[in-house]
C-alpha positions as CSV (number, residue, x, y, z in Angstrom):
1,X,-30.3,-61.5,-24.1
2,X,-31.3,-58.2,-21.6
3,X,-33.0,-60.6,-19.2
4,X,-30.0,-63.0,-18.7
5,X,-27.6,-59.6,-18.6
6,X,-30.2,-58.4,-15.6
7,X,-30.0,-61.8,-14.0
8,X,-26.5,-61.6,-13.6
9,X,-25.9,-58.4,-12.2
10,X,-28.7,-59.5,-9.6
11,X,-26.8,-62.3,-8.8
12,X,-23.4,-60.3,-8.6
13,X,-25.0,-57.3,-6.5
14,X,-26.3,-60.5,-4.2
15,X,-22.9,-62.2,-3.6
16,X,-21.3,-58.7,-2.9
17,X,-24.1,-57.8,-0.8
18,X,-23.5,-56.5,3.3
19,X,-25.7,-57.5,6.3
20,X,-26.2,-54.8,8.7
21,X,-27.5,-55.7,11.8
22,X,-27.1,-52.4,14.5
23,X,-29.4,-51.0,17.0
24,X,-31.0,-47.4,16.5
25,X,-32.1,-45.4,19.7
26,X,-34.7,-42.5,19.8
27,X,-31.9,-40.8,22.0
28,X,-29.2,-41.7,24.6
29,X,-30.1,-39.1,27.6
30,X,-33.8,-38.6,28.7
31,X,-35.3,-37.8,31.8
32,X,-36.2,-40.6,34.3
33,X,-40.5,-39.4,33.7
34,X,-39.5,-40.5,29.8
35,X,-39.1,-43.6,27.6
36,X,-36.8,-44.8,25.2
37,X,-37.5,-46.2,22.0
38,X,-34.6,-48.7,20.4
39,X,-35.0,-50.4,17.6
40,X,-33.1,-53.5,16.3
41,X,-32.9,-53.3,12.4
42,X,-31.1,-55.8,9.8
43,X,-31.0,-56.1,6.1
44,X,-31.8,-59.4,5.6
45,X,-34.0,-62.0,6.9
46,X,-32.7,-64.2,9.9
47,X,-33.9,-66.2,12.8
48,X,-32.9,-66.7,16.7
49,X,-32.9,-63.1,17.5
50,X,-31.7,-62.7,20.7
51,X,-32.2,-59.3,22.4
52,X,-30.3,-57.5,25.4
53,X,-31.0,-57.5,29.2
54,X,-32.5,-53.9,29.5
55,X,-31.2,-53.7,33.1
56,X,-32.4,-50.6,34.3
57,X,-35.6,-50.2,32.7
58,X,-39.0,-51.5,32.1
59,X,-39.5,-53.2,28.8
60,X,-42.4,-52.8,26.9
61,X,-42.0,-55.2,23.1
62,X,-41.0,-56.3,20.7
63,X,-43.0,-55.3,18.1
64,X,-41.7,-56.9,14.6
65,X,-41.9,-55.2,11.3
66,X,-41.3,-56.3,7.8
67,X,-40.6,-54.6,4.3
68,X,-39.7,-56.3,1.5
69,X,-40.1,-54.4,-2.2
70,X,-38.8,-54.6,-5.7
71,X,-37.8,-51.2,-7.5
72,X,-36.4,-51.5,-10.5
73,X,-34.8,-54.6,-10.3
74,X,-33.6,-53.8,-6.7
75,X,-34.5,-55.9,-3.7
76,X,-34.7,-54.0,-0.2
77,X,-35.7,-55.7,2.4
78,X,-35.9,-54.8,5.8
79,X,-36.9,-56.4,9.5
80,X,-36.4,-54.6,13.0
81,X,-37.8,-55.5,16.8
82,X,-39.3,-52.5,18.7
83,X,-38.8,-52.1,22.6
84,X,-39.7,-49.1,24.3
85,X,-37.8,-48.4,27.8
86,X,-39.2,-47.2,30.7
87,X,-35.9,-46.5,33.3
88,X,-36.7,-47.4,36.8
89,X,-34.3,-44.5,38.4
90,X,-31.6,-41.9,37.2
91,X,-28.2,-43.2,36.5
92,X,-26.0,-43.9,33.3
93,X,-26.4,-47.6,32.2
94,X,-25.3,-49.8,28.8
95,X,-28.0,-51.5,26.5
96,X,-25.7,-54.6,25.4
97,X,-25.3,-56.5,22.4
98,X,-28.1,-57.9,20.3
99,X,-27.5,-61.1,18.0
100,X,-28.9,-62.7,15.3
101,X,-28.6,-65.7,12.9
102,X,-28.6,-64.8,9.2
103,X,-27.2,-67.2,6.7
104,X,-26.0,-69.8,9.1
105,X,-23.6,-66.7,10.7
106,X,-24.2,-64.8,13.9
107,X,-24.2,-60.9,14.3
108,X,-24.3,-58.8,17.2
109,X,-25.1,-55.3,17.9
110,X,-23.2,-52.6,19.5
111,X,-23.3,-52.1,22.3
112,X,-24.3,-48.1,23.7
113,X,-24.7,-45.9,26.3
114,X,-28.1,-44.2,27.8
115,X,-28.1,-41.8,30.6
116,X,-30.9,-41.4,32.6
117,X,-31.5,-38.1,34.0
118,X,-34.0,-36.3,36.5
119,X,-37.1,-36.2,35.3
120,X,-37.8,-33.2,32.8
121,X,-41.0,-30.8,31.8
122,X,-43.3,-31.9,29.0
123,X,-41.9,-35.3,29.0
124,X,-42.2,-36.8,25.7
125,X,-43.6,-40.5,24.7
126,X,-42.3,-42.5,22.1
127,X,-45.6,-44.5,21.6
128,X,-47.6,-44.6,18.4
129,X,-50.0,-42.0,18.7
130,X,-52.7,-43.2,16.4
131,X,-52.7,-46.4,18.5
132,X,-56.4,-45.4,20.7
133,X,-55.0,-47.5,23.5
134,X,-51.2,-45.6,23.4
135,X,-53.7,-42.1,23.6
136,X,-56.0,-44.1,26.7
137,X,-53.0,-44.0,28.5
138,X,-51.5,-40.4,27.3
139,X,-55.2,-39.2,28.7
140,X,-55.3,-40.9,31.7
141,X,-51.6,-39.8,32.5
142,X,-52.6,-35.9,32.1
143,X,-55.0,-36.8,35.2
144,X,-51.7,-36.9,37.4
145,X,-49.4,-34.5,38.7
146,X,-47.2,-34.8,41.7
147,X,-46.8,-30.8,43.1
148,X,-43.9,-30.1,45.9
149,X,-45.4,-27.4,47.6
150,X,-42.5,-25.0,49.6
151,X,-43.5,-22.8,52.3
152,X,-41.4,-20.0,51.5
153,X,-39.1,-19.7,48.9
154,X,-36.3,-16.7,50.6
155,X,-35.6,-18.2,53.4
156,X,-32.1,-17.0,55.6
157,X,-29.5,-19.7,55.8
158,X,-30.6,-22.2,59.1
159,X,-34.2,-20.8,58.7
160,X,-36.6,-24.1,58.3
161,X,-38.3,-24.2,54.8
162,X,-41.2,-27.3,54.6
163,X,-41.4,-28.7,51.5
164,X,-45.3,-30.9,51.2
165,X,-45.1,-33.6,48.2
166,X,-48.8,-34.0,47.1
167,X,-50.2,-36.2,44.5
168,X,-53.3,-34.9,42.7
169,X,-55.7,-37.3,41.0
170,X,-58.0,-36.2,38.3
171,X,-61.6,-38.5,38.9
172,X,-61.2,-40.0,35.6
173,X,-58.1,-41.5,36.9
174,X,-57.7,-44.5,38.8
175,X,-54.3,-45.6,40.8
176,X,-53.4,-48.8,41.9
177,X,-49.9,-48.0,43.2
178,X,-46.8,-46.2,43.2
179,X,-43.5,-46.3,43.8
180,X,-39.9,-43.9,44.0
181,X,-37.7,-43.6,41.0
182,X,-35.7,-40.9,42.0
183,X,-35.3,-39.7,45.3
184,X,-34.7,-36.1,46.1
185,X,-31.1,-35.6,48.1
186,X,-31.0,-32.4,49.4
187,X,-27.6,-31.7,49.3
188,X,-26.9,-28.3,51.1
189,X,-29.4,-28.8,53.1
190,X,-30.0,-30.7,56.6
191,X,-33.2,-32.3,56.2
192,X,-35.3,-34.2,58.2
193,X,-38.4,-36.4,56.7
194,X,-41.8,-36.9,59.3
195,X,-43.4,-39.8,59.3
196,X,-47.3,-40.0,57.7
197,X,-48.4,-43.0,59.3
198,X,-51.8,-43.1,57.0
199,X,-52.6,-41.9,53.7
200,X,-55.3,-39.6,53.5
201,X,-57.9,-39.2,50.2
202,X,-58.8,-35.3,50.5
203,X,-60.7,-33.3,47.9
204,X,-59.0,-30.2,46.5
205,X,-58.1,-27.8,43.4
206,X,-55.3,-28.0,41.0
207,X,-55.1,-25.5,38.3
208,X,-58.5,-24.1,38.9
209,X,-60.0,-27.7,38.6
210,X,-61.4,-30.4,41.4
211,X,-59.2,-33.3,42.0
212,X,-58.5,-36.0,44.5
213,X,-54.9,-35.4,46.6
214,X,-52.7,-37.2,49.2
215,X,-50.1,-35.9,50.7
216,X,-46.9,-38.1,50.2
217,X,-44.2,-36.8,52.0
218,X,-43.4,-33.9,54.2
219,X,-40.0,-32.8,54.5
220,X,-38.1,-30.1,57.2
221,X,-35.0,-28.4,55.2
222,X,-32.6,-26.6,57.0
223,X,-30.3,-24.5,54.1
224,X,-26.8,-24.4,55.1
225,X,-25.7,-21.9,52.6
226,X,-27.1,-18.8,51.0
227,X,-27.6,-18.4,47.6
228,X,-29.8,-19.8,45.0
229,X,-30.6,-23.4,46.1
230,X,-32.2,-26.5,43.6
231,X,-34.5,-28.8,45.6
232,X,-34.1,-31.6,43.5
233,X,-37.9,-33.7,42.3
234,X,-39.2,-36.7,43.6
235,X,-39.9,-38.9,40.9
236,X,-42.6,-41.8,41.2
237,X,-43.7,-44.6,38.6
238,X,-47.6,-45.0,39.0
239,X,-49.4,-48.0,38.2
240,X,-52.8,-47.4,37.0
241,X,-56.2,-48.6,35.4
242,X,-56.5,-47.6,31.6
243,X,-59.5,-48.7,29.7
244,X,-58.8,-50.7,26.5
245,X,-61.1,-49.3,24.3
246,X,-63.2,-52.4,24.0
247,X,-66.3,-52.9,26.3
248,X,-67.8,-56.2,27.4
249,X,-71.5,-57.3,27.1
250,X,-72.8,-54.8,29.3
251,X,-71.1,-51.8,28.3
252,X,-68.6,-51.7,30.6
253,X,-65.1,-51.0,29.5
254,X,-62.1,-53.5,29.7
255,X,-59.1,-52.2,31.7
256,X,-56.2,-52.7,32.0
257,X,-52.6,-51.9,33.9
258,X,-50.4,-49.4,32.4
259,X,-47.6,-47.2,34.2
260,X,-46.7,-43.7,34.0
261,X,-43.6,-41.3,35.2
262,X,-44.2,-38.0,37.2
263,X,-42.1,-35.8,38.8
264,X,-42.9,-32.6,41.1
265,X,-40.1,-31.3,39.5
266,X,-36.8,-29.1,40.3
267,X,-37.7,-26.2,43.0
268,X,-35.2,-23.0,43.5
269,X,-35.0,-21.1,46.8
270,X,-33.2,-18.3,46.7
271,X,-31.4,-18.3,50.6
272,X,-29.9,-15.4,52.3
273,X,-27.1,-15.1,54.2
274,X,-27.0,-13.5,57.6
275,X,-26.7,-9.9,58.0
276,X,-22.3,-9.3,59.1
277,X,-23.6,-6.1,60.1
278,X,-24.3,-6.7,64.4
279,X,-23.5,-10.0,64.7
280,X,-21.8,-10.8,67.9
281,X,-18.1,-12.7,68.6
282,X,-20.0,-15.5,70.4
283,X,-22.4,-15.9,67.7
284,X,-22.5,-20.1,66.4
285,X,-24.9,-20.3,63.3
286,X,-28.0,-20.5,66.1
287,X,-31.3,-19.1,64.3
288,X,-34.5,-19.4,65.6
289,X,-36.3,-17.8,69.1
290,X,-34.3,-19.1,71.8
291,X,-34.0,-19.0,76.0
292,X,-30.9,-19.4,77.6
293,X,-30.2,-20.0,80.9
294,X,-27.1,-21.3,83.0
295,X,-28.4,-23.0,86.1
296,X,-26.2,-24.8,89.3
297,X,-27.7,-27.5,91.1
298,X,-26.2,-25.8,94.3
299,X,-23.3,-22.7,95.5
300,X,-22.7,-24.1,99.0
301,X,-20.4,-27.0,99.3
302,X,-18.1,-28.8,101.3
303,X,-14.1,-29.8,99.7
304,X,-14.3,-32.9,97.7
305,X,-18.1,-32.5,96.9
306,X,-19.4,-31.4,93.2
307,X,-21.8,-29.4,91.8
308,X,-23.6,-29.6,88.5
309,X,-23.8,-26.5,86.0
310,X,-26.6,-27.0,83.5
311,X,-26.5,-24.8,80.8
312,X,-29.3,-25.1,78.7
313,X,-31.5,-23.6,75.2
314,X,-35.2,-24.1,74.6
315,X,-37.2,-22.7,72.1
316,X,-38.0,-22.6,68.7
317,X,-34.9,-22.7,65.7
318,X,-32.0,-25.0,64.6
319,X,-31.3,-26.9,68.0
320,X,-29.2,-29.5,66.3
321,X,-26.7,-27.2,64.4
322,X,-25.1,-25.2,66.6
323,X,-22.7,-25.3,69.9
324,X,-23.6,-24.2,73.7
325,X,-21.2,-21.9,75.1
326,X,-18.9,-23.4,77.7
327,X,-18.3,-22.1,81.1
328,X,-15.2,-21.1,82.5
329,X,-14.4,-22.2,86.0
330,X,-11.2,-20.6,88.0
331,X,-7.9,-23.3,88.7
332,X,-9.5,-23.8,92.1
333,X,-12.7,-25.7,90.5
334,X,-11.7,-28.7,88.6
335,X,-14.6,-29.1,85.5
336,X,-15.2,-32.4,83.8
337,X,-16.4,-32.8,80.1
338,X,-20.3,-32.3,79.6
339,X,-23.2,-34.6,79.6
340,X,-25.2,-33.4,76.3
341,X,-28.4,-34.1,75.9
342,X,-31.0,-33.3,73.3
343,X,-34.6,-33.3,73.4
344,X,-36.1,-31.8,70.3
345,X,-38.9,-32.9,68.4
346,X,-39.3,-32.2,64.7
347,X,-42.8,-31.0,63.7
348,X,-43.5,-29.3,60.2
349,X,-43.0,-25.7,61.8
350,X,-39.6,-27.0,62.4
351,X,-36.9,-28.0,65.3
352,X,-38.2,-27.4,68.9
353,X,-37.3,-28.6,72.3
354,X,-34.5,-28.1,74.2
355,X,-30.9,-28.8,74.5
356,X,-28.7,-28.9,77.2
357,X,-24.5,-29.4,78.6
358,X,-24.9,-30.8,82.0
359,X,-20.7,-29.7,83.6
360,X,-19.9,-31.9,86.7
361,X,-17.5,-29.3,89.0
362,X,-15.7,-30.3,92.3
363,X,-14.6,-27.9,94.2
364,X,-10.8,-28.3,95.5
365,X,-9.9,-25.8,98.0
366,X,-11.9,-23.5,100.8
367,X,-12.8,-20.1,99.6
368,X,-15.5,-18.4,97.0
369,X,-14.9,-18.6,93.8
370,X,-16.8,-16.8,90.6
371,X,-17.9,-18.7,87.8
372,X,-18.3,-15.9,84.8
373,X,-21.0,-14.7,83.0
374,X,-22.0,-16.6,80.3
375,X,-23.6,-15.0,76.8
376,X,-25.7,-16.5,74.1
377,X,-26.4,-15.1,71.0
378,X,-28.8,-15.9,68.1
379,X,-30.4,-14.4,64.8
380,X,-34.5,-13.9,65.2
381,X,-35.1,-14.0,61.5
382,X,-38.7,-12.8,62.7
383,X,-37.1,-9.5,64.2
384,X,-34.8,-9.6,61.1
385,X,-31.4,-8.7,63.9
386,X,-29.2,-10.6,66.2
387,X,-30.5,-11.1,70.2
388,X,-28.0,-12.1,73.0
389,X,-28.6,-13.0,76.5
390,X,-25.7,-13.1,78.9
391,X,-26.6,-15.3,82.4
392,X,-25.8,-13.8,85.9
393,X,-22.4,-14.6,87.4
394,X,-22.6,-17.5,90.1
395,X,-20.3,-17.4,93.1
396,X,-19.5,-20.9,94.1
397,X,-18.7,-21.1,98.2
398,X,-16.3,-23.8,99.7
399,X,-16.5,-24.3,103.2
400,X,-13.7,-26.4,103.7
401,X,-10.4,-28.3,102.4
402,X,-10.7,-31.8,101.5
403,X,-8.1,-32.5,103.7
404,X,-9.7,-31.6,106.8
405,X,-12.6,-33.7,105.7
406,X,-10.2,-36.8,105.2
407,X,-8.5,-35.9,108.8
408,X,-11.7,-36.2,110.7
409,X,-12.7,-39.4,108.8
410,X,-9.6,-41.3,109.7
411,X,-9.9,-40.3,113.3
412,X,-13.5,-41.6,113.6
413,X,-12.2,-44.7,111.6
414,X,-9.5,-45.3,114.3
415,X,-11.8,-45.0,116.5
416,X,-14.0,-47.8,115.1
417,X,-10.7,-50.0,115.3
418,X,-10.0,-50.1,118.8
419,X,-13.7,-51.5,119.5
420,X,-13.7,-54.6,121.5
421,X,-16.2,-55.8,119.2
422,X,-13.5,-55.9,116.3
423,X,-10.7,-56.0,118.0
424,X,-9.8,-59.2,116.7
425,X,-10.8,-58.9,113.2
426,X,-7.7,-58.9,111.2
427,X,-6.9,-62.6,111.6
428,X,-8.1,-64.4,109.0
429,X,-10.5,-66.7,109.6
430,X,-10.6,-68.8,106.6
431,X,-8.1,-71.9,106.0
432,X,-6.1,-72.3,102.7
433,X,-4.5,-76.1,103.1
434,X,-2.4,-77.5,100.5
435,X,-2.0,-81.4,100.3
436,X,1.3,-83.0,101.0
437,X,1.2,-85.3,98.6
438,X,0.8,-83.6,94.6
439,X,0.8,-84.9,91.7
440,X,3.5,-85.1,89.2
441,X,3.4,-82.0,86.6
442,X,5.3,-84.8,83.6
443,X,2.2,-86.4,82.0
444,X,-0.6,-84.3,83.9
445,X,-3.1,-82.4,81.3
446,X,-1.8,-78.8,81.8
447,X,1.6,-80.2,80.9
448,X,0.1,-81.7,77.5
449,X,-1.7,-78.8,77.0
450,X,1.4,-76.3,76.7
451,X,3.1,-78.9,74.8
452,X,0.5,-79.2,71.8
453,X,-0.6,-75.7,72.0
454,X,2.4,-74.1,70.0
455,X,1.7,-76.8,67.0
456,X,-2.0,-75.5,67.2
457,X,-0.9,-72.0,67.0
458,X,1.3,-72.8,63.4
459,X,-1.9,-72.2,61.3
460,X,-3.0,-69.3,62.8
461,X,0.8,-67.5,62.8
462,X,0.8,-68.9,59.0
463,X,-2.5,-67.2,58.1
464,X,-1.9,-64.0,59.9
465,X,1.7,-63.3,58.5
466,X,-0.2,-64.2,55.3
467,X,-2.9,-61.7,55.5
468,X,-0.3,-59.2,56.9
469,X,1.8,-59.7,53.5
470,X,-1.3,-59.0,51.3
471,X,-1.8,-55.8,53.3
472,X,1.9,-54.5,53.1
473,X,1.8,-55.6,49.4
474,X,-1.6,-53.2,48.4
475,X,0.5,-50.2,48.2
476,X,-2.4,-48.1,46.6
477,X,-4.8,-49.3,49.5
478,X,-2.2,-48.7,52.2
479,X,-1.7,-45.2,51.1
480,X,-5.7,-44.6,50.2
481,X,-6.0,-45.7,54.4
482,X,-3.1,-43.7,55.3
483,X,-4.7,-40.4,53.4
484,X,-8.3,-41.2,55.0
485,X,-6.6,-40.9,58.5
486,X,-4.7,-38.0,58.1
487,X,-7.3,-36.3,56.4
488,X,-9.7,-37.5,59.2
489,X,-7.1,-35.9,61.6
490,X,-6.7,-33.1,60.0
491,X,-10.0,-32.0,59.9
492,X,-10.1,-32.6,64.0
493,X,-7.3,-30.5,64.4
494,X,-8.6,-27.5,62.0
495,X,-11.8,-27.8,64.6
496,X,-9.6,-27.5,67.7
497,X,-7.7,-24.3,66.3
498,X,-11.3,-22.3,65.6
499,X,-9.7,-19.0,66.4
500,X,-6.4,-19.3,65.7
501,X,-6.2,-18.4,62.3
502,X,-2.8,-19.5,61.0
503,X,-2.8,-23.0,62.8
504,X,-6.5,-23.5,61.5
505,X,-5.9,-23.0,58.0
506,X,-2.9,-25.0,57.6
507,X,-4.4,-28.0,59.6
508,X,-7.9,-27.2,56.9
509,X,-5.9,-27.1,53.7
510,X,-4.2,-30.7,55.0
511,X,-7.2,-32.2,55.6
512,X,-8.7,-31.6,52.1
513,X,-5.4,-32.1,50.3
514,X,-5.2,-36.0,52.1
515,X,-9.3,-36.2,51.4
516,X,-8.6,-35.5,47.6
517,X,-5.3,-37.8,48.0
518,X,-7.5,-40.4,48.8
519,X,-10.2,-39.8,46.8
520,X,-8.9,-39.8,43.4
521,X,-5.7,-41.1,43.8
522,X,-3.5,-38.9,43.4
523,X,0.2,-37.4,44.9
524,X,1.2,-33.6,46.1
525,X,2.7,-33.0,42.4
526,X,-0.8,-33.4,40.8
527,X,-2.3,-31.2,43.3
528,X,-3.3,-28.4,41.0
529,X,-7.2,-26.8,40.7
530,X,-7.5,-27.6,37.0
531,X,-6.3,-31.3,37.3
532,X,-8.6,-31.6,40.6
533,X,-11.2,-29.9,39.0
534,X,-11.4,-32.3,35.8
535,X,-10.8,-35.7,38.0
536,X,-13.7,-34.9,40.5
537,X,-15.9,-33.6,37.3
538,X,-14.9,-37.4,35.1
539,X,-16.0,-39.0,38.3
540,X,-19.3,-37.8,38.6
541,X,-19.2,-35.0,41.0
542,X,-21.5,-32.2,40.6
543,X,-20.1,-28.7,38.9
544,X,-21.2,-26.5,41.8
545,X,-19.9,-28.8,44.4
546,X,-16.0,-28.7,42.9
547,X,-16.7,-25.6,42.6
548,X,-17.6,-25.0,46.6
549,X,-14.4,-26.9,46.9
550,X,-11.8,-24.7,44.6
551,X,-13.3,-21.8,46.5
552,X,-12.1,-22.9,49.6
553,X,-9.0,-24.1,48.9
554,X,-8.6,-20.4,47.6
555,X,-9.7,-19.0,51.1
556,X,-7.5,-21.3,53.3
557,X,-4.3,-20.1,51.0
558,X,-5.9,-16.3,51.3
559,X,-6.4,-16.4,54.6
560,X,-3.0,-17.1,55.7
561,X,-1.5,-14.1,54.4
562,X,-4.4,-12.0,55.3
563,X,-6.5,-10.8,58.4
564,X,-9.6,-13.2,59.1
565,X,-12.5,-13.2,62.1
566,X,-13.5,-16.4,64.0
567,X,-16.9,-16.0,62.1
568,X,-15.6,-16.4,58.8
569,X,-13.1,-19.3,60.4
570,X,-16.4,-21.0,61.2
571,X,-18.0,-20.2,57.9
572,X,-14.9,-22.0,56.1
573,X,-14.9,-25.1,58.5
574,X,-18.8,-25.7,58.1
575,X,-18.1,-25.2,53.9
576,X,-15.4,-27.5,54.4
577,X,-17.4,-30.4,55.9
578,X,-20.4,-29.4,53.9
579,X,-18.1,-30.2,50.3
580,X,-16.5,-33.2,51.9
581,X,-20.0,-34.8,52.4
582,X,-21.5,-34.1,49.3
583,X,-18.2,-35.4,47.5
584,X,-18.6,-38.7,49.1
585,X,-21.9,-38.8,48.2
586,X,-21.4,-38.0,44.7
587,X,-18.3,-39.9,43.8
């Protein structure tokens, strides 16, 4: 009587029974030198499994597993399919749905979210470590490490800093080929990659130990702000030989391919600002060792004739990132925009060459006139101080008024026309005849030409008063466009008014009110920090970077109400430009 009692709860507690079928990951953020183990689990046997794409990563799998045991009367049974995810670069991506047939039905997994970050210390592996080929691997990956070397870690702000990316290679370890996973930005910095045409094996130490290197990459990083400063890693995924543990009939051991994360990992420099105490009014972010000279290509003219006014840097320093000084000519000497031309290589010690505003000047009316004394100024972050040299003053002489020069032409040119030789010269001497008889315009081409051509015009009047419609209609787009402009021109005009304070800051605060307008969508009554703050953060911008930009919205509405130097003017501007780039990067 027990046993039939038994058998019918069994066959009660099977009817009433749930299938789970779900998805279990090791973890939803890791770094991009890590892997991910997911496993797809269900309570009851079925068939047709079907797994997710995996875009994003590598997939190593499945490996299946079954348990099926009897305790007391109680069934448990359990199945699952093993992946393990190697991500192929940083971002946030979705593992989908899973499904399976059980019972004739069809489950489905949910669906969750893994983030991918930059690669991390002591990355960990979610491989079986008693399997000897998972620890082949493990060993042959400790033979690796990718090392950014930086040449100096306090540099000022615009001081070159070289950073060297070198992969070591321990001889136990053979590589077959790499490539990027995550790419270092270098936001807050101008930076400038040179070229390594070929890679070449060298023999070096690492830690005390010999190893194999080659250099990688060299990168020239200009800071653009002080502080402390992240250098964020270069990532690569190595493909390399791993023996299998088995050996063939000579001894020899069977390889075969297996891949492996590394990063160089995140670097701080700790940048300082230039010194406030010296610097000079003309001073424009130029640091380096510089010569400056303001040359004309001659002082003697005639009215009507031009000059041209070279004036010109060489040297050693930040060539690209600053602004010559521009001369200033009296009314007398009419000065056309410059020529600028740049030629500056970019070697690992940094920017050097020359660069150069070429002025075109024509002179207007008879006299001397003085063309001022221009000064350029620099920081020698050598000499630790500011260096300025001012050019001599250049006295332009005019000889003459263009007029006289035109009166003397037109006399030789009447001359000229009384020659016998041309006397007769203005009648023409070429014949334009026009046939008496002409054809009819009624029926001619031209006249069915103009006829059909409004008909042929209909479509294309259609289509275009279409597409205008669909433009008028996008309201959002319209006014995402109309923001982009004025923040555009905004920006332009804050440039223009370098100087003068109150002008400058209203035309600055504009500009990134109409950027943040179009950015996230948003009208003048949302404007405030905390809601800009959270909308920029929900959209993936980085926290130091809305940061950067809260504290210069707080400067601009400072600075109107208080005293301000052109240096700091120029400080806010560059910081300005500087947020506004990396926020379109990062959103």
């Amino acid at each position: 009587m027990k046993k039939y009692i038994l058998l019918l709860l069994l066959c009660i507690q099977g009817l009433y029974a749930q299938v789970e079928f779900k998805a279990v990951p090791s973890k939803t953020t890791l770094g991009v030198n890590e892997r991910l183990r997911v496993e797809f689990t269900m309570n009851e046997d079925g068939d047709n499994f079907v797994p997710p794409s995996f875009d994003g990563f590598r997939v190593s799998g499945p490996s299946q597993m079954i348990s099926n045991s009897w305790i007391n009367g109680k069934r448990t049974f359990s199945k699952s399919y093993t992946y393990v995810l190697t991500p192929t670069s940083r971002g946030s991506f979705t593992i989908g749905q899973a499904s399976i047939e059980i019972d004739g039905k069809n489950y489905k997994t949910i669906p969750f979210k893994v983030t991918v970050t930059d690669a991390v210390q002591n990355a960990d592996t979610p491989s079986n470590p008693n399997n000897p080929y998972n620890q082949q691997i493990q060993n042959a990956g400790e033979g690796l490490h990718l090392v950014a070397e930086v040449n100096n870690s306090s540099p000022y702000v615009n001081q070159p800093v070289t950073v060297v990316y070198k992969l070591y290679v321990s001889h136990n370890t053979s590589v077959r080929n790499w490539r990027e996973v995550a790419t270092p930005q270098f936001n807050d910095f101008w930076s400038q990659n040179i070229d390594i045409k070929d890679l070449v094996v060298e023999e070096g130490q690492y830690n005390g130990q010999s190893y194999r290197y080659v250099v990688l990459r060299k990168t020239v990083l200009y800071p653009q702000k002080s502080g402390r400063l992240e250098i964020e890693p270069l990532s690569l995924d190595i493909m390399m030989d791993v023996p299998t543990g088995r050996r063939d009939f000579f001894g020899q051991p069977f390889m075969t391919q297996a891949n492996r994360v590394v990063s160089s990992g995140k670097k701080y420099i700790n940048v300082k600002a230039l010194p406030e105490n010296g610097k000079p009014a003309d001073f424009t972010g130029a640091v380096g060792s510089f010569d400056f000279k303001v040359k004309p290509s001659k002082t003697t003219l005639h009215g009507g004739e031009s000059l041209q006014l070279e004036v010109s840097v060489t040297g050693r320093g930040n060539l690209k990132l600053f602004t010559l000084p521009k001369p200033v000519v009296p009314a007398a000497l009419e000065m056309y925009d410059p020529e600028h031309k740049e030629n500056v290589s970019v070697p690992l010690t940094g920017m050097q060459g020359k660069i150069s505003d070429t002025y075109t000047i024509v002179a207007q009316n008879k006299g001397k006139y003085p063309i001022k004394a221009l000064s350029f100024s620099w920081f020698d972050p050598a000499a630790g101080k500011y260096k300025t040299i001012t050019s001599d003053e250049i006295m332009v002489n005019v000889l003459d008024n263009p007029a006289a020069t035109g009166t003397s032409s037109g006399q030789e040119t009447a001359k000229r026309a009384v020659d016998p030789v041309e006397q007769f010269r203005f009648v023409d001497l070429d014949t334009s005849l026009q046939p008496i008889g002409k054809d009819d315009f009624f029926g001619s081409g031209l006249f069915y030409l103009l006829l059909f051509t409004p008909f042929l015009l209909i479509p294309i009047i259609v289509l275009a008063k279409k597409k205008k419609e669909a433009i008028d209609s996008d309201v959002t787009g319209n006014r995402i466009r109309q923001n982009n402009r004025l923040a555009k021109k905004y920006l332009s005009e804050a440039k223009k008014h370098l100087g003068n304070k109150e002008p400058f800051y209203v035309a600055l605060e504009k500009a990134l009110h109409n950027f943040l307008k179009a950015k996230l969508s948003i009208e003048t009554s949302e404007m405030s920090k905390p809601n800009i703050s959270e909308l920029l953060l929900t959209r993936n911008a980085k926290p130091e970077t809305v940061k950067d930009l809260i504290k210069i919205m707080d400067s601009c509405e400072f600075a109107r109400y208080a005293p301000s130097s052109g240096a700091a003017m120029q400080q806010d501007y560059q910081n300005a430009v500087t947020v506004i780039t990396a926020l379109e990067k990062q959103i």
